[in-house]
Short mmCIF file of the C-alpha atoms (twelve columns), coordinates in Angstrom:
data_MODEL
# 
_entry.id   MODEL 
# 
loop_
_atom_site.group_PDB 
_atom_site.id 
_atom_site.type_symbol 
_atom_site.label_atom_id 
_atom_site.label_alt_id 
_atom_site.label_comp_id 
_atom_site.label_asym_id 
_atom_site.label_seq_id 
_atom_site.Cartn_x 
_atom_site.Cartn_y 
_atom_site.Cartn_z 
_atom_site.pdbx_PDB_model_num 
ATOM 1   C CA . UNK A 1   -28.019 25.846  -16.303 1 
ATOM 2   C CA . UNK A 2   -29.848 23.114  -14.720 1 
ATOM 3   C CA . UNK A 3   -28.312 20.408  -12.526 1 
ATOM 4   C CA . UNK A 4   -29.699 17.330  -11.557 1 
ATOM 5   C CA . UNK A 5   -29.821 15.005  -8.408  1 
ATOM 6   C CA . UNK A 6   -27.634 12.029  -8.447  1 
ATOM 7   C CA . UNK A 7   -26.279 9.514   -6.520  1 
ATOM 8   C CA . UNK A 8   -23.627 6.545   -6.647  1 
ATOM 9   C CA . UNK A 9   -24.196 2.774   -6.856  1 
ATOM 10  C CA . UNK A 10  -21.297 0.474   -7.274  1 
ATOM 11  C CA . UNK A 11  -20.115 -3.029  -7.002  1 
ATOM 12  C CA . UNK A 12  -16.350 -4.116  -6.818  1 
ATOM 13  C CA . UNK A 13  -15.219 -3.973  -10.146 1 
ATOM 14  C CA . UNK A 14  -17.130 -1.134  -11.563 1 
ATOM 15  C CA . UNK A 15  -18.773 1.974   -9.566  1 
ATOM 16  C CA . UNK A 16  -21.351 3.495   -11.833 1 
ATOM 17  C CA . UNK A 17  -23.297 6.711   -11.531 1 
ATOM 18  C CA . UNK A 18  -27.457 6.966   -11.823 1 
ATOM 19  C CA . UNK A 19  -30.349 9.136   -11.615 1 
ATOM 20  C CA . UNK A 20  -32.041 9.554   -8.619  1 
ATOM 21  C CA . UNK A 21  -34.722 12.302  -7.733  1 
ATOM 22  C CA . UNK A 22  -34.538 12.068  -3.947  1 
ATOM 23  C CA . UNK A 23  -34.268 15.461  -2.900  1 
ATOM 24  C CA . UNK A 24  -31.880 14.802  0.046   1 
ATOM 25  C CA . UNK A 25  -28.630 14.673  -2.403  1 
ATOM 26  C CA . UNK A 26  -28.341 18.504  -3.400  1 
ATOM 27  C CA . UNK A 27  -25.315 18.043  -5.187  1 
ATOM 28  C CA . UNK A 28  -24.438 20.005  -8.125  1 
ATOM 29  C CA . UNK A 29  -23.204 18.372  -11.149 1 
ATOM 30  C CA . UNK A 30  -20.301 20.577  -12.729 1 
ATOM 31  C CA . UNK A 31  -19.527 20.844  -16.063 1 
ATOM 32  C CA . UNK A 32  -15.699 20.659  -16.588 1 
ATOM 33  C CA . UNK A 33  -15.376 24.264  -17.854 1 
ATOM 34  C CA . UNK A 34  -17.027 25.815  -14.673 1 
ATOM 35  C CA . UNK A 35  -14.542 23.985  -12.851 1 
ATOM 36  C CA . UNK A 36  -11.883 25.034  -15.100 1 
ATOM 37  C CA . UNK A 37  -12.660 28.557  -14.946 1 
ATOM 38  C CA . UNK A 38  -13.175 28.676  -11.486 1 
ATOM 39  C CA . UNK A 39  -9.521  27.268  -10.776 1 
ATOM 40  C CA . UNK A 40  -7.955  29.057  -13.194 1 
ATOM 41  C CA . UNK A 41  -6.728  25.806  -14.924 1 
ATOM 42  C CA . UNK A 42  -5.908  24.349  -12.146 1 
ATOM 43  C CA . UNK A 43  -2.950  26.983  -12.130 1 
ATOM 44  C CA . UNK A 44  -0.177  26.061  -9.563  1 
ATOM 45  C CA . UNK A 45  -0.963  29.343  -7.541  1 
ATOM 46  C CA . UNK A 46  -4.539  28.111  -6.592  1 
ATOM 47  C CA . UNK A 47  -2.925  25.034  -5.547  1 
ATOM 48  C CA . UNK A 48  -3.708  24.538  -1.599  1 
ATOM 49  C CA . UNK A 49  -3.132  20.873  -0.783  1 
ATOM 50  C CA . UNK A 50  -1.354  17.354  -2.495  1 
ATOM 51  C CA . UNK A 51  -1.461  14.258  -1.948  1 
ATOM 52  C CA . UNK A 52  -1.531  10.659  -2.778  1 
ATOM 53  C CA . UNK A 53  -4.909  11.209  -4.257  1 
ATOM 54  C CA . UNK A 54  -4.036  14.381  -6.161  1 
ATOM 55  C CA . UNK A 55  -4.421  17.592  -5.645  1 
ATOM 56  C CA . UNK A 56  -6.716  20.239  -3.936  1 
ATOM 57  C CA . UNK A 57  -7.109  24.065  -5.410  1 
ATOM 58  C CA . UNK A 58  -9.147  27.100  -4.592  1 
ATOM 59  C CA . UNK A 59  -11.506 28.488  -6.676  1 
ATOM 60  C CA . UNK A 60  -14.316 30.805  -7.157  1 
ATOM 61  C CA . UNK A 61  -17.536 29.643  -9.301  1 
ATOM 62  C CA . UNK A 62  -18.963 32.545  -11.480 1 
ATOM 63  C CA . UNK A 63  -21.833 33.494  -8.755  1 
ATOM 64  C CA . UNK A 64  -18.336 34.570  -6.440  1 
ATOM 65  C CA . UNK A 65  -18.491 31.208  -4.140  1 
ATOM 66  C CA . UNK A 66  -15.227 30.208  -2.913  1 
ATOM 67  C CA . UNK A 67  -14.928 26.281  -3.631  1 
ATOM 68  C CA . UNK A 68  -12.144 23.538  -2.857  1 
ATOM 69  C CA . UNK A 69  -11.570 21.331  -6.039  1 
ATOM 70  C CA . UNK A 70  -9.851  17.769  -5.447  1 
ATOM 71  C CA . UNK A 71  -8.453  16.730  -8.599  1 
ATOM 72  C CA . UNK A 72  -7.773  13.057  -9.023  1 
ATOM 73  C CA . UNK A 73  -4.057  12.598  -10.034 1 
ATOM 74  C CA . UNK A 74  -4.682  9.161   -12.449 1 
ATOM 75  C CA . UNK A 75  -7.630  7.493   -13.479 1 
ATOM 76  C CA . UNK A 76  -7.093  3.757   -12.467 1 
ATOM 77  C CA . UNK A 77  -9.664  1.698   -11.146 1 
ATOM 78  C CA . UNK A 78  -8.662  2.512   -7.582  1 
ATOM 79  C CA . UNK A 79  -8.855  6.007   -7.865  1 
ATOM 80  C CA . UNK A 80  -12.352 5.432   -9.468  1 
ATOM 81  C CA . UNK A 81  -13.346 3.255   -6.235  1 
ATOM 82  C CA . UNK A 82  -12.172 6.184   -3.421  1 
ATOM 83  C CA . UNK A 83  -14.276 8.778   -5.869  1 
ATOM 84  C CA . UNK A 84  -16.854 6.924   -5.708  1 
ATOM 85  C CA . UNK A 85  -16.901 6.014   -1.864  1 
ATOM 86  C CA . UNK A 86  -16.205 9.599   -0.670  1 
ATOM 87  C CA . UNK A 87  -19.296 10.998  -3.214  1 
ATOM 88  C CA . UNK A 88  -21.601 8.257   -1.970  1 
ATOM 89  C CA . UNK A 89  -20.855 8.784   1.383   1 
ATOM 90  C CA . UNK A 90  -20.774 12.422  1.931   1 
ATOM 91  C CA . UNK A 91  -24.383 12.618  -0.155  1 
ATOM 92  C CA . UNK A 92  -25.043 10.470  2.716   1 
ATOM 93  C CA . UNK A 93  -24.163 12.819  5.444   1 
ATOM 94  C CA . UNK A 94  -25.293 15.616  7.219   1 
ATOM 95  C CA . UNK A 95  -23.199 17.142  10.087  1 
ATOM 96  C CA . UNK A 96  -21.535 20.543  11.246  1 
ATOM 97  C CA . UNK A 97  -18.335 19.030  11.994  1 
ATOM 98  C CA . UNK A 98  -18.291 16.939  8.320   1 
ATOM 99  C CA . UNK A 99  -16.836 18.500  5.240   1 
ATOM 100 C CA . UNK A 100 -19.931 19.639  2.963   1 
ATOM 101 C CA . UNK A 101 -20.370 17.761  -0.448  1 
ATOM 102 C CA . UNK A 102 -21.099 21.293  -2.794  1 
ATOM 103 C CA . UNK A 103 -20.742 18.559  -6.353  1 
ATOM 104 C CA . UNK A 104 -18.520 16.742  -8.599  1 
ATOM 105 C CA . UNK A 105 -17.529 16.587  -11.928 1 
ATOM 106 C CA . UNK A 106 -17.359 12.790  -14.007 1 
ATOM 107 C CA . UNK A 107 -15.859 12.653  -16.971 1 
ATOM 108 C CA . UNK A 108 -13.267 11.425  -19.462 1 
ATOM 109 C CA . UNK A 109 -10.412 10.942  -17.749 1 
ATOM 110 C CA . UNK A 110 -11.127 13.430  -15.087 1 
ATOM 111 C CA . UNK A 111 -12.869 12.935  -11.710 1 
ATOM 112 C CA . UNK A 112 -13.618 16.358  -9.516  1 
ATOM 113 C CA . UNK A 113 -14.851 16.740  -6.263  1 
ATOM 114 C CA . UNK A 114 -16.262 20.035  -4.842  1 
ATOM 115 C CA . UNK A 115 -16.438 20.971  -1.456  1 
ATOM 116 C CA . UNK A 116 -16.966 23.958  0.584   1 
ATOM 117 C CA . UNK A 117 -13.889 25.749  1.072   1 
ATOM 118 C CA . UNK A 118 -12.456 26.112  4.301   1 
ATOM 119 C CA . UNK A 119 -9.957  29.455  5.134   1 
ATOM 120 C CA . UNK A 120 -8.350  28.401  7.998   1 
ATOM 121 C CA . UNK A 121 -7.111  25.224  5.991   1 
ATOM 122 C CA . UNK A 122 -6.184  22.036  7.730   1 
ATOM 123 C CA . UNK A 123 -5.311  21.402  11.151  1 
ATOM 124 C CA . UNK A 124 -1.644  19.996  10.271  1 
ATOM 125 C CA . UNK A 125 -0.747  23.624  8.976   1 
ATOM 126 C CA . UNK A 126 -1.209  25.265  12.122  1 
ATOM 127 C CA . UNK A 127 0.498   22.377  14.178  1 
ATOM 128 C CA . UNK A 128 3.659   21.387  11.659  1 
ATOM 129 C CA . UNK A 129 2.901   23.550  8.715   1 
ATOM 130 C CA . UNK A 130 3.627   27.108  7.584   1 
ATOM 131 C CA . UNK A 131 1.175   28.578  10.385  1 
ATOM 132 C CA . UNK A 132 2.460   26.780  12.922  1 
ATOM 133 C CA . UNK A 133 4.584   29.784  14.144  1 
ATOM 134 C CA . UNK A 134 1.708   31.936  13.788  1 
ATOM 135 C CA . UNK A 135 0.199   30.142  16.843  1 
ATOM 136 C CA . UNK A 136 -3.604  30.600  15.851  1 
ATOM 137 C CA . UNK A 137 -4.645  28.102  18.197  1 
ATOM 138 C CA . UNK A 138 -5.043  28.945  21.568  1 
ATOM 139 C CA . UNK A 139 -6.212  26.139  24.059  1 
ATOM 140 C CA . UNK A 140 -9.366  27.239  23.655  1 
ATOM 141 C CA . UNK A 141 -9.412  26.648  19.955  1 
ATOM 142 C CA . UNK A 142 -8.125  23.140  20.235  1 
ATOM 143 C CA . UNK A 143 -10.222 21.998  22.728  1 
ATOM 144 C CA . UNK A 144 -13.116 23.483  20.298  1 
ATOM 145 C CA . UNK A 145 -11.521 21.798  17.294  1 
ATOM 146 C CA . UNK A 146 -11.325 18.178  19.450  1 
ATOM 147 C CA . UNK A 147 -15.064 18.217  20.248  1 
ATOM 148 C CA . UNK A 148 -16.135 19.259  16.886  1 
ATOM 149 C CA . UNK A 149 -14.049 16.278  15.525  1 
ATOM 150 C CA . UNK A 150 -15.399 13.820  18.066  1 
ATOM 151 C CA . UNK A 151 -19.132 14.922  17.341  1 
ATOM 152 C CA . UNK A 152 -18.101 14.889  13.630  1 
ATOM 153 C CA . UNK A 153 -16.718 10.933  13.981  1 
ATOM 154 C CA . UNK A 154 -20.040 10.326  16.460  1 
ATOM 155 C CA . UNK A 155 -22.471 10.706  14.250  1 
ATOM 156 C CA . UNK A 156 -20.517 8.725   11.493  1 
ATOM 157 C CA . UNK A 157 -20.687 5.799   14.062  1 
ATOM 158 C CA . UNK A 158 -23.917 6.367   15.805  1 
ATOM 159 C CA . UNK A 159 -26.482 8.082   13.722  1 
ATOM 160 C CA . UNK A 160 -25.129 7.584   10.142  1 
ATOM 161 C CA . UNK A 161 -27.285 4.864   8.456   1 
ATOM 162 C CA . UNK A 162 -25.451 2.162   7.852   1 
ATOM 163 C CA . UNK A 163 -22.803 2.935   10.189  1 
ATOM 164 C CA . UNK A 164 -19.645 4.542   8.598   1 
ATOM 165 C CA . UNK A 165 -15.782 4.210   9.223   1 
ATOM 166 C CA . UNK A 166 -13.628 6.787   8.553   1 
ATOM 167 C CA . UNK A 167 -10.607 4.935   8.503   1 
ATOM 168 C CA . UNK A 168 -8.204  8.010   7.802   1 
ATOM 169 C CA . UNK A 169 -8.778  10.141  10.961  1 
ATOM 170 C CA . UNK A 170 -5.715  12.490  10.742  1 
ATOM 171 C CA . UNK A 171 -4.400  16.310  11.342  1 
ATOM 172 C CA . UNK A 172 -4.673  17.027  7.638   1 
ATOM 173 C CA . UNK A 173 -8.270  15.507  7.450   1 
ATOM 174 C CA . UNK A 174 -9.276  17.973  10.056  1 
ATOM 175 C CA . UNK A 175 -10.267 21.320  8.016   1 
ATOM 176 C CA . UNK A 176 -11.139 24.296  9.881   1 
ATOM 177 C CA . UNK A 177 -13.678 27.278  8.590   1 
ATOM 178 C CA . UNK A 178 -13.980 30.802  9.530   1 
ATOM 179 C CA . UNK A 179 -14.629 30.175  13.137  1 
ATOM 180 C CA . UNK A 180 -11.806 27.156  13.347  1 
ATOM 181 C CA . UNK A 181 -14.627 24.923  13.743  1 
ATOM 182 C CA . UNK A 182 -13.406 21.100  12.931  1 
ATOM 183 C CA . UNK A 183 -14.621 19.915  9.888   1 
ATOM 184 C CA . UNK A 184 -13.647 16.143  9.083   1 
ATOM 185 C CA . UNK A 185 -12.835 15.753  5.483   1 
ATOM 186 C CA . UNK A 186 -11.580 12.953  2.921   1 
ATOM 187 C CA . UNK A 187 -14.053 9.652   2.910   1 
ATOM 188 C CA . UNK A 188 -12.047 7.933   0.232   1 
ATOM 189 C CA . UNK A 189 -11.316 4.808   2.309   1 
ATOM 190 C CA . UNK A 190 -14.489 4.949   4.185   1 
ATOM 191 C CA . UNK A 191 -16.366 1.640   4.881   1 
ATOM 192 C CA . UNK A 192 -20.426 1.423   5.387   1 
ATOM 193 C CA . UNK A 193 -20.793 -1.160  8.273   1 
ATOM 194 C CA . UNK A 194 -23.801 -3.112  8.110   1 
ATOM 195 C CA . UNK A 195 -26.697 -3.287  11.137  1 
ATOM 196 C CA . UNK A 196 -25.306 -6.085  13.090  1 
ATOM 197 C CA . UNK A 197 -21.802 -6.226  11.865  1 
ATOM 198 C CA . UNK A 198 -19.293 -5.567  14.596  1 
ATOM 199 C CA . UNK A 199 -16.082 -5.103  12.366  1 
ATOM 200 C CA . UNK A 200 -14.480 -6.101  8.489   1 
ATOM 201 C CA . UNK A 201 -11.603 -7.869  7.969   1 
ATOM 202 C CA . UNK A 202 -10.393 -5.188  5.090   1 
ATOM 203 C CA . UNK A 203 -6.613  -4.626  3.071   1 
ATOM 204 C CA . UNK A 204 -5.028  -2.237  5.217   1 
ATOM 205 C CA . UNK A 205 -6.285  1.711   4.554   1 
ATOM 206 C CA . UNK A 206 -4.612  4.615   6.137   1 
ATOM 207 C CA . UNK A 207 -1.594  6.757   7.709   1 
ATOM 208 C CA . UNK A 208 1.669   5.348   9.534   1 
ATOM 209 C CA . UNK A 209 1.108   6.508   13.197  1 
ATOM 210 C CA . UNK A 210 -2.845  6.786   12.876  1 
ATOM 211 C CA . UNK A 211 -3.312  2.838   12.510  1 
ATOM 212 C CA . UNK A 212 -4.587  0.730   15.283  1 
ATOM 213 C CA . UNK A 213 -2.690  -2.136  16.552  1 
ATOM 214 C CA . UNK A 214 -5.042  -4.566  15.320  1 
ATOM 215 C CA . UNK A 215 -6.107  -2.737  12.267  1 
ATOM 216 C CA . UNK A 216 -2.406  -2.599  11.352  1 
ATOM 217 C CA . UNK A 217 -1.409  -5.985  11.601  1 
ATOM 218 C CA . UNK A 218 -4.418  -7.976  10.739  1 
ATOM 219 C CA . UNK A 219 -6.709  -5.763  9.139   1 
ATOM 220 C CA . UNK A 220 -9.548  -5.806  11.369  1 
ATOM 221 C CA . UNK A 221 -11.405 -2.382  11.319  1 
ATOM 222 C CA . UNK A 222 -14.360 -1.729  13.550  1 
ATOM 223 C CA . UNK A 223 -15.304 2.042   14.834  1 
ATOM 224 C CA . UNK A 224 -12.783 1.505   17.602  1 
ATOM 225 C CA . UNK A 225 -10.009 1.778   14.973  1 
ATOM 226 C CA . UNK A 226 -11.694 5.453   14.119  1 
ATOM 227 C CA . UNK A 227 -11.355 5.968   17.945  1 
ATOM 228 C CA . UNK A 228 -7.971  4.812   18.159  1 
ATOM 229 C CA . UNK A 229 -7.041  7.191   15.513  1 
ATOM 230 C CA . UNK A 230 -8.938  10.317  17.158  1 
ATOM 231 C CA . UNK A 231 -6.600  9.449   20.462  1 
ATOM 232 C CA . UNK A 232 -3.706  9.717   18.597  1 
ATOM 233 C CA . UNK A 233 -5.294  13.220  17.041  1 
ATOM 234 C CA . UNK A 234 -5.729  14.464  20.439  1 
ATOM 235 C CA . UNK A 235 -2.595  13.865  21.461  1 
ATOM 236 C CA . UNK A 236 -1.085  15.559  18.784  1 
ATOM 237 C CA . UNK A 237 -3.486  18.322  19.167  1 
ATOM 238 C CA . UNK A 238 -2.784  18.871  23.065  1 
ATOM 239 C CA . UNK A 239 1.251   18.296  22.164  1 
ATOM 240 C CA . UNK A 240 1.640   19.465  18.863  1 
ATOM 241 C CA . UNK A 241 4.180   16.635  18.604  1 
ATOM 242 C CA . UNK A 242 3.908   14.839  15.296  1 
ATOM 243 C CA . UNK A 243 2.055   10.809  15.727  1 
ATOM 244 C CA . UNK A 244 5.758   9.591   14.687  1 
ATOM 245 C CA . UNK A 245 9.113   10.943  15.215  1 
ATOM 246 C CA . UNK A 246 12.608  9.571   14.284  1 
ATOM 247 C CA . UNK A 247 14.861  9.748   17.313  1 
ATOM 248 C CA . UNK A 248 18.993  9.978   16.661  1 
ATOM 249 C CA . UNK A 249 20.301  6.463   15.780  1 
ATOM 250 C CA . UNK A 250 17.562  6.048   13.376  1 
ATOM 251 C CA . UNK A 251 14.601  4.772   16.449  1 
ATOM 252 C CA . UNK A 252 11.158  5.397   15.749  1 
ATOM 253 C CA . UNK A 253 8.985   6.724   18.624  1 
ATOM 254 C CA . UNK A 254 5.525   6.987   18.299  1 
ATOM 255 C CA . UNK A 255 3.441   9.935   20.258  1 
ATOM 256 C CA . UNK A 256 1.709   7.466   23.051  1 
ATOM 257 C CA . UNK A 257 5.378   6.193   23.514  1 
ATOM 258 C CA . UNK A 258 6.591   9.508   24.529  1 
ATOM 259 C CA . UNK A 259 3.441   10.676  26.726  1 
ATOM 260 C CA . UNK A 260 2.883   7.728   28.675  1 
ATOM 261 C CA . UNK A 261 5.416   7.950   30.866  1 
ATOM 262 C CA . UNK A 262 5.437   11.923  31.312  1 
ATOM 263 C CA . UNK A 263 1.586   10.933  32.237  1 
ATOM 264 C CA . UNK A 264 2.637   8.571   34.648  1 
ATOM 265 C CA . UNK A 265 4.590   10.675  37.025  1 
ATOM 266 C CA . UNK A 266 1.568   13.341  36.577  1 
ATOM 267 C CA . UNK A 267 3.191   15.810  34.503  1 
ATOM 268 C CA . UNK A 268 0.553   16.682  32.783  1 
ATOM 269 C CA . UNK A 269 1.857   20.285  31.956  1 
ATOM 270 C CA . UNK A 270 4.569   19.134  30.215  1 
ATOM 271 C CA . UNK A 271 2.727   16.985  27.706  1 
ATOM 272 C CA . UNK A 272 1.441   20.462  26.573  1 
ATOM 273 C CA . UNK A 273 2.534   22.278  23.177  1 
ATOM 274 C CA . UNK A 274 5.196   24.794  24.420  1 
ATOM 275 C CA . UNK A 275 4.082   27.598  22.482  1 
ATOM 276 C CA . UNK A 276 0.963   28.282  24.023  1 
ATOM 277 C CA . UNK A 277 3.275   29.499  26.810  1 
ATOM 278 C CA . UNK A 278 1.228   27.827  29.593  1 
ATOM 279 C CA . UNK A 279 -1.651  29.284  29.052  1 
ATOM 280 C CA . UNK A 280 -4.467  26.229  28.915  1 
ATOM 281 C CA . UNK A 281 -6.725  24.975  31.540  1 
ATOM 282 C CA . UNK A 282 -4.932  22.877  33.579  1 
ATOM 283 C CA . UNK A 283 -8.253  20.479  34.209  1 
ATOM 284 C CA . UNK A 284 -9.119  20.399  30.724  1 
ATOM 285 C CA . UNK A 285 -5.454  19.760  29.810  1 
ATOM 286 C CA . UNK A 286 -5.034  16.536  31.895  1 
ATOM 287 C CA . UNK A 287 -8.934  15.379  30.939  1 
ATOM 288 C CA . UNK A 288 -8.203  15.479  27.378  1 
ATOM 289 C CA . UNK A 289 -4.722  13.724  27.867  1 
ATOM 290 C CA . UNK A 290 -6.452  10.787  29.965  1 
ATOM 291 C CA . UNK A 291 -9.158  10.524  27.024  1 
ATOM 292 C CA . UNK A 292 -6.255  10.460  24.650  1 
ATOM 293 C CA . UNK A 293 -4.710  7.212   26.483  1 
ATOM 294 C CA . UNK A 294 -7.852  5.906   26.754  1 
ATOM 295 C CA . UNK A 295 -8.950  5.747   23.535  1 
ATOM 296 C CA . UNK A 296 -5.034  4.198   22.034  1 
ATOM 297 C CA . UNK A 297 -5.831  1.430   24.676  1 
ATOM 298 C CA . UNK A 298 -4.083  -1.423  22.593  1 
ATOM 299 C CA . UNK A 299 -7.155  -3.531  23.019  1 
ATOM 300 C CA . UNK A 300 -9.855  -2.596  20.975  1 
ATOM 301 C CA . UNK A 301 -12.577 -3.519  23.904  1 
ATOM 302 C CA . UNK A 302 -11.224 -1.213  26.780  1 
ATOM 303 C CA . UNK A 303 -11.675 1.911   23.941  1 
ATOM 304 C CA . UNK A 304 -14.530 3.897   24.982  1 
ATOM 305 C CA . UNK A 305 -17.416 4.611   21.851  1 
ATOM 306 C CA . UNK A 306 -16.720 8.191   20.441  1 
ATOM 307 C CA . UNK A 307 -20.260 9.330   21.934  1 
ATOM 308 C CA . UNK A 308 -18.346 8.527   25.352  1 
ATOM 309 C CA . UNK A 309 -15.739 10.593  24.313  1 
ATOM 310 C CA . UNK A 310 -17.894 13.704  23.241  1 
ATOM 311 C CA . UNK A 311 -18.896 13.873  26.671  1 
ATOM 312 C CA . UNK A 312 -15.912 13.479  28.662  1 
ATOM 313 C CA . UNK A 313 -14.382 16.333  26.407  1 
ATOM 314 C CA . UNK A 314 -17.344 18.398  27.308  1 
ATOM 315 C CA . UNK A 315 -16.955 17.531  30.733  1 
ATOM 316 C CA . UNK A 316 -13.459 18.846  30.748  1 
ATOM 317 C CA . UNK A 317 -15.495 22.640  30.017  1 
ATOM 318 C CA . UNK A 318 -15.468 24.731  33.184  1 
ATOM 319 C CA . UNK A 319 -13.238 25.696  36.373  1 
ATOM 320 C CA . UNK A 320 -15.984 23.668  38.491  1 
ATOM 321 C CA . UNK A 321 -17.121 20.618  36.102  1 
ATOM 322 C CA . UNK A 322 -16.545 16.851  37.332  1 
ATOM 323 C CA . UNK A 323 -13.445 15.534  36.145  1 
ATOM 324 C CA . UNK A 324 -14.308 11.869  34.492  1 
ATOM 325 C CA . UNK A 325 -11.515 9.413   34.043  1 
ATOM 326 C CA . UNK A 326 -12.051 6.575   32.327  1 
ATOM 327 C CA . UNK A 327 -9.864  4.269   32.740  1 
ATOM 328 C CA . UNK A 328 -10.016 0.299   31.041  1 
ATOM 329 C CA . UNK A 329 -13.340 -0.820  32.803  1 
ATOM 330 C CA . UNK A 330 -13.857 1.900   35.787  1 
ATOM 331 C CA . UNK A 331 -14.983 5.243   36.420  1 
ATOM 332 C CA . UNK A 332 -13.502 7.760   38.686  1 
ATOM 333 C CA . UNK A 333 -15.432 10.835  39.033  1 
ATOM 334 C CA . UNK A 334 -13.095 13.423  40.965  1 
ATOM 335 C CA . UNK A 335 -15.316 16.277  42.413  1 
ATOM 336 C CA . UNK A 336 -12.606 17.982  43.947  1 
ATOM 337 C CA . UNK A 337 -11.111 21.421  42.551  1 
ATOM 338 C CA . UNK A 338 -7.301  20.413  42.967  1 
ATOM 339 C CA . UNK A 339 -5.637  20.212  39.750  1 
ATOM 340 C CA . UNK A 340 -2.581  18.107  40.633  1 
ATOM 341 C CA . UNK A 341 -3.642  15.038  42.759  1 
ATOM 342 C CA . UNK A 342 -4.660  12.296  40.451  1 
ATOM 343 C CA . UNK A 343 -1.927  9.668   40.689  1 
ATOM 344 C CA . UNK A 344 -2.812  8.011   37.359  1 
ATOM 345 C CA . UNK A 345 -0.322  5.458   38.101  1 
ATOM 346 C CA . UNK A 346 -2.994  3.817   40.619  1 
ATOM 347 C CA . UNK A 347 -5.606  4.006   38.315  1 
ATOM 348 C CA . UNK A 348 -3.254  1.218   35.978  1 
ATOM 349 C CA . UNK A 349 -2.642  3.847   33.291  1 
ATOM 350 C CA . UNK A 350 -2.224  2.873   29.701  1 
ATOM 351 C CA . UNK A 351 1.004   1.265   30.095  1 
ATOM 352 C CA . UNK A 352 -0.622  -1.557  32.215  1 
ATOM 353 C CA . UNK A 353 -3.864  -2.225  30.073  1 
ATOM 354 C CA . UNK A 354 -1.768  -2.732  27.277  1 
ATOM 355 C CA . UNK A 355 1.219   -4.833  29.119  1 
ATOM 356 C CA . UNK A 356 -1.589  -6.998  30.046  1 
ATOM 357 C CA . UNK A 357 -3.139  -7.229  26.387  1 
ATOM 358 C CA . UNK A 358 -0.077  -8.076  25.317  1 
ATOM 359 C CA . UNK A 359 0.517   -11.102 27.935  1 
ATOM 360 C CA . UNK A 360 -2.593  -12.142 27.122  1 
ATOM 361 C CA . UNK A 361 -2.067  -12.147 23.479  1 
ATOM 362 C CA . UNK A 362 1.676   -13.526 23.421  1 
ATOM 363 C CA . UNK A 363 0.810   -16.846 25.633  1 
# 
């Protein structure tokens, strides 16, 4: 069977689907019965992952490639829109750390996207789901699956052309191959940002817990919103505390809520998931904590650009590598080897940048 090269165009109302030879978009274009077959009807058992979209199954294509098939749950115009954004954009993009594009399948009433298929599944099973007790993920691990997501979001910011925002940077979004190596997945909501443009003014896209402040309440998205996001990611990567929790009485905490202050008196250690029994880099620990508060700074301008925060995470690698801090508008390189003498609380912390944006913004 032959497949041809295509790629999406769309306006508003209507996204549409044309020819276009340019090499660069080697998708495949499925027929519905390969899809079928390879899913086994979309049988329950090769079910791996639901949502508000639809759902995700395994399959294996006749040649014995293991695929992941997101099935659209109902075509309305909406659904058609996030189809259409996440197959334009991810013919768009080339990256390690970004979920490959393998095809798609338009037809009827049914909409099918094809991806490479990832074994280790998403990073929300191994932190809240069924292989969460397994404890997979040693320190090492997550610090690997942190960079790979920051260099993943990095090139979606920097090098993408136009710019693209994410704008559903979560644990479940985070898919993890062979070699647990980050893959960031689901472009439905993306938005292209054109040269120039500094941020949208957009309906509201995204997860409870995720959302930046200003995102959130007024619907201004910029890259800083993606980075705002990743922050909250880390956290829950470092913690393995979900970005919400419900506390008794019914009180909502979010996961900056409960580490700020633990940060503050420069306990470090005990912002740290419990099951990997200690064993962590101490350095790394705190730097990736301190990047974490940095980048769910509630104003959008003290947020450092996710190339800053590929390097401070790479920083973090090695007994004898500079600690960086950033913290709001300063840098404090510590060249020392001691472990346990940064009082953060000097440096301002988080709690003070955003006790001052919020004086600022309430007057």
């Amino acid at each position: 069977m032959s497949f041809k090269c295509c790629c999406w165009s769309w306006n508003v109302e209507e996204p549409v689907i044309r020819e276009n030879k340019n090499k660069d978009y080697p998708w495949d274009i499925y027929t519905l019965k390969e899809l079928i077959t390879a899913t086994n009807n979309f049988h329950n058992d090769n079910k791996i992952g639901e949502g508000g979209f639809g759902s995700v199954y395994w399959g294996r294509t006749s040649k014995g490639v293991e695929i992941a098939v997101k099935r659209l749950k109902a075509m309305t115009a909406k659904a058609e829109m996030e189809f259409a954004v996440e197959v334009e954009i991810l013919g768009r993009v080339r990256h390690a750390n970004l979920l490959g594009l393998r095809g798609f399948y338009a037809g009827g009433d049914e909409r099918l996207i094809v991806y490479d298929y990832m074994p280790n599944h998403s990073l929300i099973t191994h932190l809240h789901g069924h292989l969460a007790t397994d404890v997979l993920l040693d320190w090492r691990r997550r610090l690997g699956i942190a960079i790979g997501s920051a260099e993943g979001l990095a090139y979606l910011h920097h090098e993408a052309n136009p710019h693209i925002i994410h704008r559903d940077i979560k644990a479940s979004n985070v898919l993890l191959d062979s070699e647990f190596q980050a893959k960031v997945a689901d472009f439905g909501f993306a938005k292209l940002i054109p040269e120039g443009v500094s941020h949208l003014t957009t309906r509201v896209k995204g997860t409870l817990g995720y959302l930046a402040p200003e995102y959130a309440m007024w619907g201004k998205v910029s890259e800083s919103c993606d980075v705002y996001s990743f922050g909250i990611l880390l956290l829950e990567i470092v913690s393995a505390r979900k970005p919400i929790e419900k506390l008794p009485g019914g009180v909502k905490r979010d996961i900056v809520q409960w580490a700020t202050p633990i940060v503050e008196k420069g306990n470090f250690d005990v912002v740290a998931d419990p099951k990997m029994r200690g064993k962590f880099d101490k350095a790394q620990l705190k730097n990736a904590i301190l990047i974490a508060l940095q980048c769910t700074d509630g104003n959008p301008d003290n947020r450092p650009s996710m190339i800053e925060v590929v390097n401070w995470l790479k920083v973090g690698i090695g007994r004898r590598a500079k600690e960086v801090v950033h913290v709001r508008d300063m840098v404090v390189e510590d060249e020392d080897d001691d472990e346990d003498d940064t009082d953060y609380e000097s440096y301002g912390g988080p709690v003070a940048a955003r006790r001052a944006w919020a004086s600022s913004n309430m007057r």
